[in-house]
N, C-alpha and C positions, 0 to 999 in steps of 0.2 A: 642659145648655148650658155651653159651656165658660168660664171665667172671666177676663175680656180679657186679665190678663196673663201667662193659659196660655202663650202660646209664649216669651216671655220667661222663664217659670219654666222649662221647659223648657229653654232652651239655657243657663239657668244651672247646672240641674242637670248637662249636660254639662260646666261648666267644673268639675267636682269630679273628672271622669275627667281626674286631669292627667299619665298617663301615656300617652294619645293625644298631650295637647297639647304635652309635652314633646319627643314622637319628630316631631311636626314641626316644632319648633321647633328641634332640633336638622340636621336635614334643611335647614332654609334658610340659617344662622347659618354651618354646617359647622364642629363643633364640632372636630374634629379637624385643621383648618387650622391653619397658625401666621400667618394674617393674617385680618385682617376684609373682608368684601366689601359694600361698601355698598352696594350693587346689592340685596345680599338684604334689606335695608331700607329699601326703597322700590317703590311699588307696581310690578306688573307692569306692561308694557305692554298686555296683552291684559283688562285686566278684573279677573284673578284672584284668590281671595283674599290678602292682607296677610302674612306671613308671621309677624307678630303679633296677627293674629287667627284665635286658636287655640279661640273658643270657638264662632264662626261655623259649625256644623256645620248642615249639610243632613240631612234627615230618614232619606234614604236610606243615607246612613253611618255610623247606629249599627248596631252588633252588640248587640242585647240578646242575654242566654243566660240566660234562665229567667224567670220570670212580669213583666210590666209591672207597676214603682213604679209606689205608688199617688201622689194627686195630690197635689200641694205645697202650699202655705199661702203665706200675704202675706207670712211673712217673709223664705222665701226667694226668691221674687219680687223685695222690695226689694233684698238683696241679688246679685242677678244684673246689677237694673240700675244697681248701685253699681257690681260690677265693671267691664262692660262701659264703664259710663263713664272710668274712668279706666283701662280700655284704650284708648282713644281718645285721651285728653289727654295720655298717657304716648308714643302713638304720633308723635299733632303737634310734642308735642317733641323725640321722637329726630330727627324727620325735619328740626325746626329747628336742631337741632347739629348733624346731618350736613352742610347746608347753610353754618352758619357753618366749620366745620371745612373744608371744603372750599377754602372766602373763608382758609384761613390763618387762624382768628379761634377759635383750639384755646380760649383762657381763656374765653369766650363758652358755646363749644361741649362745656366739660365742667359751667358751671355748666346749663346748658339738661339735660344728663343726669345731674347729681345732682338736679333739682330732679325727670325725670321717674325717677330711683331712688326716688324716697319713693314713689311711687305703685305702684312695682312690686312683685308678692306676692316674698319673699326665695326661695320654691321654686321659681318658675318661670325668670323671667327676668333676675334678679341678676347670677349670669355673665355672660347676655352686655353687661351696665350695664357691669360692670366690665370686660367686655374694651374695652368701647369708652372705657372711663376712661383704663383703661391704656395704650393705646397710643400715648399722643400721651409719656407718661413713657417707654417703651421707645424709641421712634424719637430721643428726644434722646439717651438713650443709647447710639445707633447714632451722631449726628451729634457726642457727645464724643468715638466712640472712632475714628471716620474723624480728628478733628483731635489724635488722638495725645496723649487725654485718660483715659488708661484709667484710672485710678482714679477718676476723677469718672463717668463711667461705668458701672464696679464699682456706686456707691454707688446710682446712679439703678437698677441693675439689684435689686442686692439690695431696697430699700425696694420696689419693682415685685414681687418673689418672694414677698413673705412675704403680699400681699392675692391672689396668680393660684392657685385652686384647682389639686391636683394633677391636676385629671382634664382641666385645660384645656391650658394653655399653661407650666406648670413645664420641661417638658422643652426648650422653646426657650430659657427664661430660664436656665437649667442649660446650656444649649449658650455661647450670648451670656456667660455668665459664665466658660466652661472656654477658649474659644479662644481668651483670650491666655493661659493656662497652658501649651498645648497649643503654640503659636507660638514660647512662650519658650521649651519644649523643641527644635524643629526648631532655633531658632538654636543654642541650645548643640550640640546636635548637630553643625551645618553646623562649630561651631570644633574640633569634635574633644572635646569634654567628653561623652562618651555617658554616665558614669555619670550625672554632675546630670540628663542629659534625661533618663532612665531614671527618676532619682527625681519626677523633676516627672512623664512620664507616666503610675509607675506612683500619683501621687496623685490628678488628674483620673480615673483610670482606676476608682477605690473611686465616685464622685458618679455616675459618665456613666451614664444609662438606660442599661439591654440594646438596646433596642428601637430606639437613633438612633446614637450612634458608638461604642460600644463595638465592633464591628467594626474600625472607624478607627485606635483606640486599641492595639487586637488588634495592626495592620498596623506601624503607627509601634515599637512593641516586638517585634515578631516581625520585624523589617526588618535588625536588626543579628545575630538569629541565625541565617537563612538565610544572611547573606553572609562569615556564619563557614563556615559548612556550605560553601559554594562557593569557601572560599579552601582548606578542607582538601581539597576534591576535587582543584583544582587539587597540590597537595602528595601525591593519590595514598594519602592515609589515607580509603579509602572505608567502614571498620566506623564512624570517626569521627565522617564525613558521615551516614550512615543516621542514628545516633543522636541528632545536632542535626535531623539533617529528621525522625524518626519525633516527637520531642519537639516538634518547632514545627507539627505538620502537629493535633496533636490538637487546637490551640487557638485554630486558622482556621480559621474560619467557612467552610463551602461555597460560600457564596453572592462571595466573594471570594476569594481568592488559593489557595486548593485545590488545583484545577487546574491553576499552576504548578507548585506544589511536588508534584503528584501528576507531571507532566510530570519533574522532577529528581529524582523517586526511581526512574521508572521509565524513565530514560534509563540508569540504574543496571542496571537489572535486565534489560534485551534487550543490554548491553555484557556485563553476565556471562552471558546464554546464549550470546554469538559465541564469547567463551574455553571454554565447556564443549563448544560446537560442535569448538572446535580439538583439544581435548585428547581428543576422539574419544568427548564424551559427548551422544552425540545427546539421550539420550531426556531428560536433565535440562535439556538447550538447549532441546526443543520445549517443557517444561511452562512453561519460565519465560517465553517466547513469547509462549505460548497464554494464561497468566496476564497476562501487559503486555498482549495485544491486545485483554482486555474493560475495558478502562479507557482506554486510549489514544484519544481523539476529536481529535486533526489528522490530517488526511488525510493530509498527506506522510509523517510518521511512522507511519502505521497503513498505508500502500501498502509502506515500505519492509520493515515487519514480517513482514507477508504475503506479500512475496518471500523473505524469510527461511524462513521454514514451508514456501512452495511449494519451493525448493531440497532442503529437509531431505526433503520427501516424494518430491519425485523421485529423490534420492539413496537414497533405502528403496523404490525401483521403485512407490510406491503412487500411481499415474498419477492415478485419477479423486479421492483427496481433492488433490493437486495441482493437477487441472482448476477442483476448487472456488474453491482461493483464489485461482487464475485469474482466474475469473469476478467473483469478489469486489474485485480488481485493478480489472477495467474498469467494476464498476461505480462505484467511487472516482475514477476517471479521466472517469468519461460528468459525476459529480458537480462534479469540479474544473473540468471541462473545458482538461482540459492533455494538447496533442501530446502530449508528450516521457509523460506517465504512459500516456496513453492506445496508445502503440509499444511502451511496455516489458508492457505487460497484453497485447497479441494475441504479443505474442514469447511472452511463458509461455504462452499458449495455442496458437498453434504448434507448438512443442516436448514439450509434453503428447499432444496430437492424434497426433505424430507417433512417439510410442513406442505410443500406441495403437494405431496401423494405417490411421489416418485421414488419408492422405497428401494427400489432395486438399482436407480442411478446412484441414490443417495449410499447405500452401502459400497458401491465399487468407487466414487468417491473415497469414502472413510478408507480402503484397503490403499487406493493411487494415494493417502497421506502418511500412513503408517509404515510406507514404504520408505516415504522422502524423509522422515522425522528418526529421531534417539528414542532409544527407548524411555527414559526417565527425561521428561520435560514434562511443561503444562499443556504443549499441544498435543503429546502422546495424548496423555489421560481425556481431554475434551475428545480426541477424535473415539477411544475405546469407549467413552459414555455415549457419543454420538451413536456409536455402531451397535451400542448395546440395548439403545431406543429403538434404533430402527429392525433389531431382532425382535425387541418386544411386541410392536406392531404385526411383524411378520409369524408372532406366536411360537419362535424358538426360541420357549424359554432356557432351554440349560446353555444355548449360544448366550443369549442375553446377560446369564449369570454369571460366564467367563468371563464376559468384554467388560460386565460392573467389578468383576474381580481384579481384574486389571485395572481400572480407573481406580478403584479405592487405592488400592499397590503405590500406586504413584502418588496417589494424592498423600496421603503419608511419608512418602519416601521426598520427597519435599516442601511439606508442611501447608500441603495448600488445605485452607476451610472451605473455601467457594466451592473446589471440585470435590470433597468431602459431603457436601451438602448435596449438589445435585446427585451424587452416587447413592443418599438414604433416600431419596425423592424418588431414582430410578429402582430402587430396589422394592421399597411403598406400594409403587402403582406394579410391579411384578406379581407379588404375595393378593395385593388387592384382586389382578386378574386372576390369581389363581384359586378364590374364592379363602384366602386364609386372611380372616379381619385383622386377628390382633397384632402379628408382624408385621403389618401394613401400619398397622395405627402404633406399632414400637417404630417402626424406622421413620415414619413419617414426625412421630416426637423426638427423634433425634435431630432430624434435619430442623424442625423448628428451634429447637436450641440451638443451634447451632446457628440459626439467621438471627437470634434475639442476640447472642452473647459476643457477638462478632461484629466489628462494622464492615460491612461489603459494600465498598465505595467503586464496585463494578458494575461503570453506566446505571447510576442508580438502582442499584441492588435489587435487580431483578429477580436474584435468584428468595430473597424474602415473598416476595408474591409467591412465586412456588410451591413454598413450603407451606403458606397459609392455605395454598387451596388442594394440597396434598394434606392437612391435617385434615380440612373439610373431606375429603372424599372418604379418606380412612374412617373419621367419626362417622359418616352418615353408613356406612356398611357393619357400624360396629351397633348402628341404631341409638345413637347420641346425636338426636338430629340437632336440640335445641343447641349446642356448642359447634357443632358442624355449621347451624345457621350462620352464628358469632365472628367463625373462623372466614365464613364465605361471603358474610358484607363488609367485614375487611378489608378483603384481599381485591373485593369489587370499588371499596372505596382508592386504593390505593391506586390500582389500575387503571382508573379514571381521573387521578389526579397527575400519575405520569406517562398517560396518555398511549399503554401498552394495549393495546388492541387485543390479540392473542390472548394473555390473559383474563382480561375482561369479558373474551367469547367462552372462556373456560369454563369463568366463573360463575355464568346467566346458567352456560348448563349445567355444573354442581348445583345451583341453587333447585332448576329444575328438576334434579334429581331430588334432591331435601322434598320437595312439595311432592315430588310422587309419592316418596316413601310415607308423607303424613298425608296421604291420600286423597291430596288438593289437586285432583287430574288439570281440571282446566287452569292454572295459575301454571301447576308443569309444563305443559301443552303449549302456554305462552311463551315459558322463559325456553324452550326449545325452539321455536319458532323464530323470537331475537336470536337464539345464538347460529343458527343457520341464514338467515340474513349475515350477521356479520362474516360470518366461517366462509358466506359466499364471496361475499366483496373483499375479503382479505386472499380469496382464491387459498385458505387453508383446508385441505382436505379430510382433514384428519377430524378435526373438530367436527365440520360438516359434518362426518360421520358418526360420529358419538354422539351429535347432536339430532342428529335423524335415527339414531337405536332409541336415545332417549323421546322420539315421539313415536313411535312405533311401542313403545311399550307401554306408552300411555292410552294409544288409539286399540292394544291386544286387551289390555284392564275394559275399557269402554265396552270394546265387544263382548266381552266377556261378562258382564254387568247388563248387554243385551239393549245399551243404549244408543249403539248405532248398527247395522249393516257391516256384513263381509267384506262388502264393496272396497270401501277406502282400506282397511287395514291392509289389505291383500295388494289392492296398487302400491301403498306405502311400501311396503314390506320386499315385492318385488324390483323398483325402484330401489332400494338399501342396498338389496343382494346385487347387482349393477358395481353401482357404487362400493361395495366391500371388496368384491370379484377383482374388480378391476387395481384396487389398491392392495390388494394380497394380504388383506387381513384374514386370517383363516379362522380365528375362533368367534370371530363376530358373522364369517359367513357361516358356520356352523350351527350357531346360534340364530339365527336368521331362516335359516333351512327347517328346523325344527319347527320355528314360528309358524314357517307355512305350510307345514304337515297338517299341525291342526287346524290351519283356516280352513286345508282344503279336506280336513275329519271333517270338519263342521258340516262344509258344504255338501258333502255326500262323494265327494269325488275322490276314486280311492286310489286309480292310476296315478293324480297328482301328488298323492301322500306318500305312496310306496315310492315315488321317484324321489321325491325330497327326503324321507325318512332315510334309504339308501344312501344317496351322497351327502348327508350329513354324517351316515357312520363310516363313509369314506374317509372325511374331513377329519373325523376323530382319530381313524388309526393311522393318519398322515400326521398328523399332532403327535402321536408319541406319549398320550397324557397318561402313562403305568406307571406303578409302584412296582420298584427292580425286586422288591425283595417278596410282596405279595403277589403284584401282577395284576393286583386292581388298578380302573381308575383314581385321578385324581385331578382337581382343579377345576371339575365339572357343579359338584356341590362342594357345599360349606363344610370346610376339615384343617387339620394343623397341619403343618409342613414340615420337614424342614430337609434340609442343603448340606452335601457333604462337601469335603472339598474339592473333589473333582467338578462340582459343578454340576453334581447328578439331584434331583430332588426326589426325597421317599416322603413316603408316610410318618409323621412323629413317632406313634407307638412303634412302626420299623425301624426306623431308624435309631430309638434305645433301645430297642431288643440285639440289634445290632452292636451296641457297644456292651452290654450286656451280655453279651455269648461269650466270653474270655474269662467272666469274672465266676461260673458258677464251678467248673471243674479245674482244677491244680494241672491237670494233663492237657485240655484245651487252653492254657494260659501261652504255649509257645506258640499258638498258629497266631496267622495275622490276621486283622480287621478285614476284609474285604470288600469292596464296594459292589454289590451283584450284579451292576450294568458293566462296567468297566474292567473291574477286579483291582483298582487300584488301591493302594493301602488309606485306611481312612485312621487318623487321629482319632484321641478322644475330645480335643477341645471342640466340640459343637457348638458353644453357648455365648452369650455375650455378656462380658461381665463389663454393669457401670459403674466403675468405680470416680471418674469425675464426672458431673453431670454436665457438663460445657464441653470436656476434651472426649472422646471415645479411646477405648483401647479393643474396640473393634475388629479381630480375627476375620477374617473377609475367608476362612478357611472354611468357617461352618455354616454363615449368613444366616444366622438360625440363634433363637430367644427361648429361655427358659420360663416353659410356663406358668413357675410363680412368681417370673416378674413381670409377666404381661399387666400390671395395675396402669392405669392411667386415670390421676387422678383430673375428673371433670373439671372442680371447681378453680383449679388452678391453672387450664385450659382455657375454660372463659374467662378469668379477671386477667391473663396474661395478652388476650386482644383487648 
C-alpha cells in the first residue's frame, strides 16, 4: 500500500533533478534577452503550467534510465512540501511586485521580491530575482542619461555591473556603459581630431564582447583606413590602395562591410585585366576575369564581366564558350528583370548564333532584342547591324540595306565612330556581293579612315582589323592585288599579335583569294585549306564556307586547265552545296548549282545538269536580283549600283534616268520621283559628298557614290599600312 505522501515524495524527488527545472526556467525567463518579459511571469491564459513551477512534473515526463529509486522516507517527504510551499508564496509575491511595479510603485515592488528572494533556493531562481531587482536601477540609468546625466548614470550602471552575473545581462551593461565613450569618439571625429577618437575607440574596443559590437567598433576604426585607401586610388597609387584595402579587409568581419571592400579591390582587379586586354595580353586579362567573376555578387557588375569574357572568347573564334556566357547574360537579365540587360544578352546571343551558322536563331534573337531596347542607343544600332549581316548571309539584300540604314541612323544620332565604321564595312562586303567593286572599295576607304583617325579603345580595336581586311577584299576585286596583298599581311599580322582567331581565318582566306586571282592555284589551295582547319576548330561556319567556295574555285580553274579529273571537283562542290544548303546561304547555293551544271556538261550527264541548271534559276528568282525600273538582272555580273532610299537597289544608269525624268519637260516637273518597286517618293540627294576626309556627312538615304569620285588613290593606300 502506498504511503499517502507518496506522490508528494515523489515530485519532490523530482525537484532534485534541477537541471530539467533549470532548462525550463530558462526557456520562459529568456535568459538571453536584454529585457524581462512579464508576461513570462504570470500564468498562461490557457491553464498551463506556471513557469515557475518547475517541480509540477507529470508522471509521463520522466525519463528514468536504469532501475526505479527505491521509496523515500518522511523526511523527504517533509521536505518536498516545504519546498513546494514556498514555491508558491514566492510566486504570489513575484506576481505581487509585478503588479505594483506596473502601478509605477518600483520601491513597493522590489521590497515584495527581496522578501520573496529569501524564499528562493540561490541555484535556481536568484538570477532571475535579480534581474527583476535590477532593472528598475538600469532603466534610471537610461532616464539619467536621455536627461544628459551621464555620469550619474555611469555610477547607477556600474553598482548595477558588479551584482548581474556574466552569463546574464553584463554584456548589455558593458554596452550602456561604452556608448558614451564610443559617442565621444564619433564627435571628436565629426571635428577632425581622428587621433583622440582613435584612442578612445581603440580603448572601448579592449572591454566590448566579441559577440555584440566589436564588429561596430571594427567599422568605426577601419572607416578612416578605407577612405585612405580611396583617396590614394583617386591619386592613381594603386600598389598603395591594395595594401591599405588587403590590411583593412583581414579585420572585417564578413558579416559586415566585406563585401564592400571585396567590391573595391576587385573593381581593381577586372580594371587591370581591360589594361592587360589592351596591351595584347589576352590570356592574363581572361584569368584575372574569371578570378573577379567567382566573387563578384551585383548583378550589373557580374553582367558587365561576362561580356568582357564573352568578347575575349569571341575574339579567340571559341563561339560556344561565348554562347555560354551568353546565356548566363540573360539569365542575370530574366533575374534583374531589366530591358536594356535583357537586349544586350539576345545581341551576344545573336552574334554568337551567327558565326555559328545558326542564321535563323541568330535573327530571331536580334528581333527578341529590339524588342527589349530604345530606339536610339548603342545596343539598338549593334543589334540593326547584327541583323543586317545576318540578312546579307541570308542574300536579302534590300532587308540588309534597311537594318544598315538604321545602324548608320543611330550611329550618327549619337556620335558613335565604332558603329559608323562597322556599318561602311557592312555596306563594302554588301556592294562587294553584289559584284559593284568601286562602292565596295569607297565604303570600305571610308571605314579605314575612320579606324586610322579614331582611337577605338574597344577591347583592342577590333573593329581596325575589319577594316583592313575589308580594304583587302574590296582591292583584290577592283584588281589591286599588290595593295590588297599590303592591306591583308597587316591585318594577318595584327590578328596574330591580338590573338583574334576569326580574323586571322579571314585573312588566310583573302590572302587565298589575292593568289587565285594572280593565278598561284596551289599557294590559293593552301591558304584555303589553313583557313578551314581553323573555321573548323573555331566551329565558325561561315568562314568554313567561304573558305570551301574559295577551294572549289580553285579545284573548277584546275579542271578546267584539264590538270585534274571531275572526280574531286564534283565531290568538293557537292559537299559545299550541304554545307550552304543547310546555312541558308542562297547566293552561294546558286552559285554552287551552276558549278555543277557544268561538271556534270562536262561529264556527259545531262539529267544532272538540267536538274541543277533548273534550281539554280529557282534560286535566282527567290533572290529577287531585278532592276525595278528595267527589269533586268543585277548582282550576278560586274555593274554599278546604286540604292534609293527606300532601300530598293536599281541600276546606276536607271536610277539617273530616274532623277532625270522631271528635269527635261516644264509640265512633268510637278509629278513626283517614284521608286518603281514600291512607288515611294525618292529624293534627289543620291550621292555622297566628302567633304571632311575623317568625319562623313553620309546620307544613308541614297547609299550610293558618284562615279567621278570613285578614284582611290593606291599609293596612299599602301604607304598608309
Amino acid at each position: 500500500m502506498m504511503h499517502p505522501f507518496a506522490e508528494v515524495t515523489i515530485r519532490g524527488d523530482r525537484f532534485r533533478r534541477f537541471n530539467e527545472g533549470q532548462r525550463n526556467l530558462w526557456r520562459y525567463s529568456g535568459a538571453a534577452s536584454h529585457q524581462l518579459s512579464a508576461a513570462a511571469l504570470l500564468p498562461s491564459p490557457d491553464g498551463s503550467r506556471h513557469p515557475l513551477d518547475v517541480y509540477d512534473f507529470a508522471e509521463e515526463e520522466l525519463g528514468h534510465r536504469g532501475p526505479r529509486p527505491a521509496p523515500p522516507g518522511l523526511w523527504d517527504c517533509l521536505v518536498g512540501c516545504r519546498r513546494r510551499v514556498d514555491q508558491q508564496l514566492a510566486r504570489r509575491k513575484v506576481e505581487q511586485g509585478l503588479r505594483l511595479y506596473s502601478e509605477h510603485k518600483q520601491q513597493s515592488a522590489v521590497r515584495k521580491w527581496r522578501n520573496a528572494l529569501k524564499r528562493i533556493r540561490k541555484v535556481y531562481h536568484r538570477p532571475l530575482m535579480m534581474r527583476l531587482r535590477l532593472r528598475s536601477q538600469v532603466e534610471q540609468g537610461l532616464r539619467l542619461y536621455s536627461q544628459h546625466k551621464q555620469q550619474a548614470a555611469v555610477r547607477k550602471w556600474r553598482s548595477a555591473l558588479k551584482r548581474i552575473r556574466k552569463v546574464y545581462h553584463r554584456p548589455l551593461m558593458m554596452r550602456l556603459r561604452l556608448r558614451w565613450q564610443v559617442e565621444r569618439g564619433l564627435r571628436l571625429y565629426i571635428q577632425h581630431k581622428q587621433q583622440a577618437a582613435v584612442r578612445k575607440w581603440r580603448s572601448a574596443l579592449k572591454r566590448i564582447c566579441k559577440v555584440y559590437h566589436r564588429p561596430l567598433m571594427m567599422r568605426l576604426r577601419l572607416r578612416c583606413q578605407v577612405e585612405q585607401g580611396l583617396r590614394l586610388y583617386s591619386q592613381h597609387k594603386q600598389q598603395a590602395v591594395v595594401r591599405k584595402w588587403r590590411s583593412a579587409l583581414k579585420r572585417i568581419r564578413k558579416v559586415y562591410h566585406r563585401p564592400l571592400m571585396m567590391r573595391l579591390r576587385l573593381r581593381w582587379q577586372v580594371e587591370q585585366g581591360l589594361r592587360l586586354y589592351s596591351q595584347h595580353k589576352q590570356q592574363a586579362a581572361v584569368r584575372k576575369w574569371r578570378s573577379a567573376l567567382k566573387r563578384i555578387r551585383k548583378r550589373e557588375d557580374k553582367f558587365t564581366l561576362l561580356g568582357y569574357l564573352y568578347q575575349a572568347y569571341m575574339d579567340w573564334g571559341k563561339y560556344r564558350e561565348s554562347l555560354e556566357f551568353a546565356h548566363r547574360q540573360l539569365s542575370l537579365a530574366e533575374e534583374a528583370d531589366s530591358p536594356n540587360l535583357r537586349a544586350e544578352a539576345y545581341l551576344s546571343l545573336a552574334r554568337a548564333h551567327q558565326r555559328l551558322g545558326g542564321l535563323e536563331r541568330a535573327l530571331a534573337y536580334g528581333r527578341h532584342s529590339l524588342y527589349n531596347e530604345c530606339d536610339q542607343c548603342q545596343t539598338a544600332g549593334q543589334v540593326h547591324l547584327t541583323v543586317g549581316s545576318v540578312y546579307l548571309e541570308l542574300a536579302a539584300f534590300c532587308k540588309a540595306l534597311e537594318a544598315f540604314q538604321q545602324a548608320h541612323k543611330i550611329a550618327q544620332g549619337i556620335q558613335d565612330p565604332a558603329l559608323e565604321l562597322q556599318v561602311y564595312v557592312g555596306l563594302s562586303e554588301l556592294f562587294g556581293r553584289l559584284q559593284d567593286a568601286d562602292k565596295s572599295a569607297r565604303y570600305a576607304a571610308k571605314a579605314y579612315d575612320l579606324s586610322r583617325s579614331l582611337q577605338l579603345g574597344d577591347l583592342n580595336s577590333r573593329h581596325h582589323r575589319a577594316a583592313l581586311l575589308q580594304m583587302a577584299s574590296a582591292l583584290r576585286k577592283q584588281g589591286e592585288l599588290g595593295d590588297a596583298q599590303d592591306y591583308c599581311t597587316e591585318a594577318t599580322r595584327l590578328s596574330i599579335v591580338s590573338g583574334d582567331q576569326a580574323a586571322y581565318a579571314r585573312s588566310i582566306r583573302i590572302m587565298g583569294d589575292i593568289y587565285r586571282k594572280k593565278s598561284d592555284i596551289n599557294k590559293a589551295y593552301r591558304q584555303y585549306e589553313s583557313a578551314m582547319g581553323s573555321a573548323a576548330g573555331m566551329g565558325d561556319r561561315l568562314c568554313q564556307m567561304e573558305a570551301m567556295d574559295g577551294a572549289a574555285r580553285c579545284l573548277e580553274a584546275l579542271r578546267l586547265q584539264q590538270k585534274i579529273c571531275n572526280c574531286r571537283p564534283l565531290e568538293f562542290n557537292t559537299r559545299l552545296l550541304e554545307v550552304a544548303s543547310s546555312v541558308g546561304a542562297k547566293l552561294l547555293v546558286r552559285t554552287v548549282r551552276v558549278r555543277l551544271g557544268r561538271i556534270y556538261e562536262s561529264l556527259g550527264d545531262t539529267e544532272q545538269q538540267a536538274l541543277h541548271e533548273r534550281l539554280a534559276q529557282c534560286v535566282e528568282e527567290e533572290l529577287e536580283l531585278q532592276c525595278g525600273a528595267c527589269a533586268l538582272p543585277f548582282g550576278l555580273e560586274a555593274d554599278s549600283l546604286e540604292a534609293l532610299p527606300c532601300a530598293h537597289i536599281l541600276h546606276a544608269r536607271c536610277a539617273h534616268e530616274l532623277l532625270r525624268s522631271r528635269s527635261g519637260r516644264s509640265q512633268d516637273k510637278k509629278k513626283k520621283r517614284l521608286c518603281p518597286d514600291c512607288h515611294r517618293s525618292v529624293s534627289s540627294r543620291l550621292y555622297l559628298q566628302c567633304e571632311d576626309p575623317h568625319r562623313s556627312t553620309f546620307s544613308l538615304a541614297s547609299l550610293s557614290l558618284r562615279a567621278s569620285d570613285l578614284t582611290l588613290s593606291s599609293r596612299q593606300a599602301t604607304s598608309s599600312v
